[in-house]
C-alpha positions in Angstrom: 60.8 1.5 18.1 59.8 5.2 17.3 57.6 3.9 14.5 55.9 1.5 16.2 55.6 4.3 19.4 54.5 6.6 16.7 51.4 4.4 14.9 50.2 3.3 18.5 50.1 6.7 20.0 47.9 7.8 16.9 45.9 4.7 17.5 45.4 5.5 21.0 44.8 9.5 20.7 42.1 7.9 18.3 40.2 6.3 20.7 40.4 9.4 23.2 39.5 12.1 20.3 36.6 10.0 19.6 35.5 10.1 23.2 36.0 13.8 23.4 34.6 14.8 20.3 38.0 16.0 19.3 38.2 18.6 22.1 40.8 17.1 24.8 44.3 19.2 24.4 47.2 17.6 23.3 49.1 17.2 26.7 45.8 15.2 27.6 45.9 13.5 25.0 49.7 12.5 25.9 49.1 11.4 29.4 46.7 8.9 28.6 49.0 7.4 25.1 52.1 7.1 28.4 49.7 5.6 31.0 49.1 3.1 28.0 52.7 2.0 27.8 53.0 0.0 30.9 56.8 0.6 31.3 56.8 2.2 35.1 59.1 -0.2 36.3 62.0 0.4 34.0 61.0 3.4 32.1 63.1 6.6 33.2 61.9 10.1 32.8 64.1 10.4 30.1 62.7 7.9 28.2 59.2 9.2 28.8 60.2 12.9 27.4 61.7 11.1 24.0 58.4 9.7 23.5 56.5 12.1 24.1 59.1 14.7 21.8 58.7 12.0 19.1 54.4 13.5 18.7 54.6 16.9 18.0 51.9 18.2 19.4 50.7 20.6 17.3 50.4 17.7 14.7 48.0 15.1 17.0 44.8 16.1 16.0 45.9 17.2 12.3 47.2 14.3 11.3 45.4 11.6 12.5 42.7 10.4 9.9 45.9 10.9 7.4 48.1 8.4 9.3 45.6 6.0 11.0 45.2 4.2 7.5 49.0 2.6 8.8 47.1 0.9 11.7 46.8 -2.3 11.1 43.7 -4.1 12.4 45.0 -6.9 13.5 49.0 -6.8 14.6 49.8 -10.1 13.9 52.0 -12.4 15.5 55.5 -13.5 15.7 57.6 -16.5 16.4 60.7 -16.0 18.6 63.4 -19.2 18.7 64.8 -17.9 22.1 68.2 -19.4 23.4 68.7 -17.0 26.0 66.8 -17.8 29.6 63.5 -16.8 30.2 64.0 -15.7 33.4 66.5 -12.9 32.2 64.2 -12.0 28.5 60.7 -12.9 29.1 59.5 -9.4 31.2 60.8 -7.2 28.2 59.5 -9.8 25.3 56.1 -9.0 27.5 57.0 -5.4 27.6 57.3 -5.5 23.5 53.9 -8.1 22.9 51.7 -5.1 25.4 53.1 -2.5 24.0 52.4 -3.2 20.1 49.5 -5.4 20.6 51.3 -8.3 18.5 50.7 -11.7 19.6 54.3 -13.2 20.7 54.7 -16.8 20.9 58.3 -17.8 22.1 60.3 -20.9 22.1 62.9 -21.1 25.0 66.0 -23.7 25.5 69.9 -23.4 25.1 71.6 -21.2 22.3 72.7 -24.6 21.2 69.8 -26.9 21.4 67.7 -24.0 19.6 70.5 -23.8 16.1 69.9 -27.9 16.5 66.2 -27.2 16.2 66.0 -24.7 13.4 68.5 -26.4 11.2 66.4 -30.0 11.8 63.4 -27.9 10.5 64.7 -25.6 8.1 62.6 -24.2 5.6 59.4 -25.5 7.7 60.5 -24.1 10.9 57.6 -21.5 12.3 60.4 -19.2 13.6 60.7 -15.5 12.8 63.5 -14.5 14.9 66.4 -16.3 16.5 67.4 -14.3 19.8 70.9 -16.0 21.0 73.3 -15.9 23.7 76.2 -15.7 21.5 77.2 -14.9 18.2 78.6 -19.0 18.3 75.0 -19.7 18.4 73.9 -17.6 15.5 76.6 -18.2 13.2 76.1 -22.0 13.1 72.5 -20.8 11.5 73.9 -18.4 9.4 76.6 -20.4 8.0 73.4 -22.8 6.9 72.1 -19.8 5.0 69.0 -19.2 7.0 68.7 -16.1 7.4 68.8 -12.7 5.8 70.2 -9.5 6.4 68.7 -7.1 8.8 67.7 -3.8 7.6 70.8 -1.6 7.6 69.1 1.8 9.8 68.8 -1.2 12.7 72.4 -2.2 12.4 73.5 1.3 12.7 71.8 1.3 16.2 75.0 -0.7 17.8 78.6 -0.4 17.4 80.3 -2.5 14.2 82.1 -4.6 16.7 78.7 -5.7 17.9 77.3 -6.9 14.9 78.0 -9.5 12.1 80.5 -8.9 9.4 78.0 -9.5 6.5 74.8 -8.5 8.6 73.2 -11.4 9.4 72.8 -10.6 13.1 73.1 -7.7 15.5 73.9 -7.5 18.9 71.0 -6.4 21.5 73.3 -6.5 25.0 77.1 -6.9 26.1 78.1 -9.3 28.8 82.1 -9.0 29.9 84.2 -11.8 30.9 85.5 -11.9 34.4 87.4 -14.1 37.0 85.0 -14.5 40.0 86.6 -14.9 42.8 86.3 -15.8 46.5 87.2 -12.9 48.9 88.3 -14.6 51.7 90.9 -16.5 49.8 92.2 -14.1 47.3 93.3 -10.4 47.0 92.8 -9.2 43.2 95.6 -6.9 43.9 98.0 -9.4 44.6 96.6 -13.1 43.8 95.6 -12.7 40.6 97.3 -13.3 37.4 97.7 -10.6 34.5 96.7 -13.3 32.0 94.6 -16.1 31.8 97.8 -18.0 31.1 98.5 -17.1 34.6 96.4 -19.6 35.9 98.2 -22.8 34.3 100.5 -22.3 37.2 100.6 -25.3 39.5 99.5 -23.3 42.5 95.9 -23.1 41.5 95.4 -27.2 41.5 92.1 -28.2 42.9 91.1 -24.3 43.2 89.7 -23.6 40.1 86.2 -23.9 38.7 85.0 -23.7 35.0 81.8 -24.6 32.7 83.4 -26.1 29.4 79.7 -26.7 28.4 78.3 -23.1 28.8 77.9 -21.0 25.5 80.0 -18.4 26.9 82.7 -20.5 27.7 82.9 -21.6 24.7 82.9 -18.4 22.9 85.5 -17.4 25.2 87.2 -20.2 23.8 87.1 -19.2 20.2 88.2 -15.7 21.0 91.6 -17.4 22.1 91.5 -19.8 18.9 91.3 -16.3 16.9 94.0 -14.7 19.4 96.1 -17.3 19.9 95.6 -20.5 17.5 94.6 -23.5 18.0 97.5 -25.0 19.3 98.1 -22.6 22.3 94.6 -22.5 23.1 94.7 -26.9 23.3 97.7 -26.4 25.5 95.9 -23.8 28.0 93.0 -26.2 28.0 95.5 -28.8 28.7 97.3 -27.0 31.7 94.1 -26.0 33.1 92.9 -29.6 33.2 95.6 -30.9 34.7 95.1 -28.0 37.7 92.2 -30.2 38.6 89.1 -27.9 38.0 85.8 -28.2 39.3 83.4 -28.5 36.3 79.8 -26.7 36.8 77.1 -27.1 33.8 76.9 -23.3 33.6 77.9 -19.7 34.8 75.2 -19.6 38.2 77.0 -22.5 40.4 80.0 -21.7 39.0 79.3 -18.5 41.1 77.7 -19.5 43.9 80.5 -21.8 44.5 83.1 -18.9 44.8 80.9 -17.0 47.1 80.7 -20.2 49.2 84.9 -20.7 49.0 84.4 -24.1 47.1 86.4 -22.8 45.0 88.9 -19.7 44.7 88.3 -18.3 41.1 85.9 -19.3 38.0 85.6 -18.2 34.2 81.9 -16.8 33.9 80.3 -13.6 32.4 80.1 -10.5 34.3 76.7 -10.4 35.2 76.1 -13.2 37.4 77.3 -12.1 40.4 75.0 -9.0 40.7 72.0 -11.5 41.0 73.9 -12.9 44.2 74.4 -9.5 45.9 71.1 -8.5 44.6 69.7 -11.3 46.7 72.4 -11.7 49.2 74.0 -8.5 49.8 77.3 -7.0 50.1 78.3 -10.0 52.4 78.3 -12.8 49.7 81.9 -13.9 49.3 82.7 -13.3 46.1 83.6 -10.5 43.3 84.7 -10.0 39.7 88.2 -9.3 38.7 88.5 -8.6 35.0 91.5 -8.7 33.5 92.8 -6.0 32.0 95.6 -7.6 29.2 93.8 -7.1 26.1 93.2 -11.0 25.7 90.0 -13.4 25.1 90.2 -13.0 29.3 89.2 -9.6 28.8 86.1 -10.3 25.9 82.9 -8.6 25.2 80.5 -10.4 24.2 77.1 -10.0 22.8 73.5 -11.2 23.2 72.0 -11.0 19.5 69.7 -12.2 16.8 68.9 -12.6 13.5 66.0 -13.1 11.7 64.9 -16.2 8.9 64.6 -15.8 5.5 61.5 -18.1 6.1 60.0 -15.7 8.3 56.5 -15.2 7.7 56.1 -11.9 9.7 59.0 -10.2 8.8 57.5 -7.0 9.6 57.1 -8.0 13.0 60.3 -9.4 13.6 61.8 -5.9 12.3 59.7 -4.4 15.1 61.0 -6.6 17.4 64.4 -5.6 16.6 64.1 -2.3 16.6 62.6 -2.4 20.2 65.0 -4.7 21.2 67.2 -1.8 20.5 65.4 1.3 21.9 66.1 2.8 25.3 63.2 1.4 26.9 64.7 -2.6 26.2 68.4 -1.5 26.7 67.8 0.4 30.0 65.6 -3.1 30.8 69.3 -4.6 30.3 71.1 -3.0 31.9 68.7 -2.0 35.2 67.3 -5.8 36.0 69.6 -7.8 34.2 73.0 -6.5 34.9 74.0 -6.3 31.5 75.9 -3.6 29.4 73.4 -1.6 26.8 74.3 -1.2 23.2 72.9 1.6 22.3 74.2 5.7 22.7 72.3 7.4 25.3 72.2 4.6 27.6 73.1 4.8 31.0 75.0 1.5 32.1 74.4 0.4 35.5 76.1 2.1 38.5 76.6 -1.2 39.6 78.9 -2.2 36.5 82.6 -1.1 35.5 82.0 1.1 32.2 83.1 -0.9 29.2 85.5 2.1 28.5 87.5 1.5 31.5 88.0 -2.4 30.5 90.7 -3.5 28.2 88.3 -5.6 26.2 90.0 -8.1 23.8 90.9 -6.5 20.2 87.8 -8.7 18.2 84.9 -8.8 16.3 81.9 -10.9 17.4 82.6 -12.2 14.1 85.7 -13.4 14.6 83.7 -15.8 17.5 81.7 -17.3 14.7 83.2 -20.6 14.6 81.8 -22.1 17.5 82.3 -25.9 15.8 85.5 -25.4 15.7 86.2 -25.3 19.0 83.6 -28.0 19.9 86.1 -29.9 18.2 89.1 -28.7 19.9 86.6 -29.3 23.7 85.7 -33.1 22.7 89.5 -33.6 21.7 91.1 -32.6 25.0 88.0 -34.2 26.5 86.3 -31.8 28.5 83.0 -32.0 26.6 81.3 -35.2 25.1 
């Protein structure tokens, strides 16, 4: 991100020295390269200040014929395989495409559908990056050997537990597991089990609802596999089948249905919820409970991505990264999306319990890698075709 901040600010104060015959002054000279970055809605002060401290000013006019030569004429383009929604992705992949100048073409569709894709196209596939809902997702294309490892100063950007063992992929946001609940039905202080074993009891018959299809799910399901093993984790599916859940094809009705008292609890990620009382206010019936035992009922995950080793902009796709992973993108995160940021220096969301005061499970993303696995273990107890 600083790079690319760096070669378009000397690009811009370019245009504006040549204007003013060289004689604007370098605060000037600044205003205009910020009013170029069109990040006023989730752009803090702070983040304004880092850019400008990363152009000395001193050095704007001196070096500018020196470092101009880096500009590239043309930006090029770059290919994005995105299996995360673009309703939540596509304002800060805009953000990154008007702030660089590169021209961004993006794919969208599930985490699932796009693996499917890439591996049917393989070495022919147009696709730079592969941005994923799940590190399930990305390890089915890793494990195919398509892609390469990321550059080791953008890996060092986000914790180790948020990136792949062998550096495949690396995490851009955090999303926590939670029990939504309806609060009309249930008191978290009282109602609610420790454990998501807790919920195999017979009282929650016909008051449960789940998404066994959902990518999250699913990797919440492997995160028991590598907790438990596969035979306690059939058995929970098992109990929680016979409890009579209501299935939803993802994390939003799954939601929704809690706040309307459809149901009395769900499995989804954190994050939904906010949307609700974003649009509905404090009076929407539900809220999150997370649990606090240390189990898969209590995982982080992470959004990532990776990028192919048939990537023909490769550059670009670095860049894309690395932006992904500034503060501008992660405060984008963690302000309109509701998710946790990756990145040091970050201010989460007031909105959001700090990931230091959950219990989060004791895993890897890597260890969630085996996603077919545990579509294996879904079609045998039935839940998923």
């Amino acid at each position: 991100m600083i790079k690319l901040f760096k070669k378009n600010i000397v690009f811009l104060s370019l245009g504006l020295l040549s204007l003013s015959l060289f004689a604007c002054e370098a605060e000037e000279i600044i205003k205009e390269v910020v009013k170029e970055v069109p990040v006023e809605k989730i752009v803090t002060e702070e983040v304004i200040k880092e850019v400008i401290k990363e152009v000395p000013k001193e050095k704007i006019v001196e070096k500018t014929v020196e470092v101009v030569k880096e500009v590239p004429a043309d930006p090029g383009k770059l290919v994005v395989y995105s299996g995360r929604k673009e309703s939540l992705v596509a304002p800060i992949i805009a953000q990154f495409a008007e702030a660089t100048g590169i021209d961004v073409q993006v794919k969208y569709g599930k985490t699932g559908e796009i693996a499917a894709i890439l591996m049917e196209e393989g070495s022919k596939s147009p696709a730079d990056v592969f941005f994923a809902q799940d590190p399930g997702g990305l390890a089915v294309v890793v494990n195919r050997g398509m892609t390469e490892k990321i550059d080791a100063e953008i890996l060092s950007k986000v914790p180790a537990w948020a990136q792949s063992a062998n550096g495949q992929w690396v995490g851009i946001s955090g999303r926590a597991r939670a029990v939504v609940y309806n609060t009309e039905s249930i008191d978290p202080s009282t109602d609610l089990p420790e454990t998501l074993l807790g919920f195999c009891d017979s009282e929650w018959k016909g008051r449960i609802g789940w998404p066994p299809t959902n990518g999250s799910f699913q990797a919440m399901i492997t995160a028991m596999r590598a907790q438990w093993g596969d035979d306690k984790t059939r058995e929970w599916l098992e109990c929680i089948k016979a409890n009579d859940p209501i299935v939803y094809p993802k994390n939003t009705p799954t939601v929704e249905a809690a706040g309307k008292g459809e149901i009395h609890v769900g499995f989804v990620n954190h994050y939904y919820l906010y949307r609700f009382l974003a649009e509905a206010g404090d009076g929407f019936g539900a809220r999150n409970h997370y649990l606090n035992s240390n189990g898969p009922g209590s995982l982080v995950l992470v959004a990532g991505a990776s990028i192919l080793k048939t990537a023909e902009n490769k550059d670009n796709a670095e860049r894309f990264l690395n932006f992904m992973l500034s503060k501008v993108a992660q405060q984008y995160f963690t302000g309109q999306t509701y998710e946790y940021p990756l990145v040091e220096g970050v201010k989460v969301n007031r909105l959001l319990t700090p990931l230091a005061d959950l219990n989060k499970a004791d895993l890897d993303m890597a260890d969630l890698e085996d996603l077919a696995g545990t579509q294996d273990l879904l079609r045998e107890v039935g839940l998923i075709n």
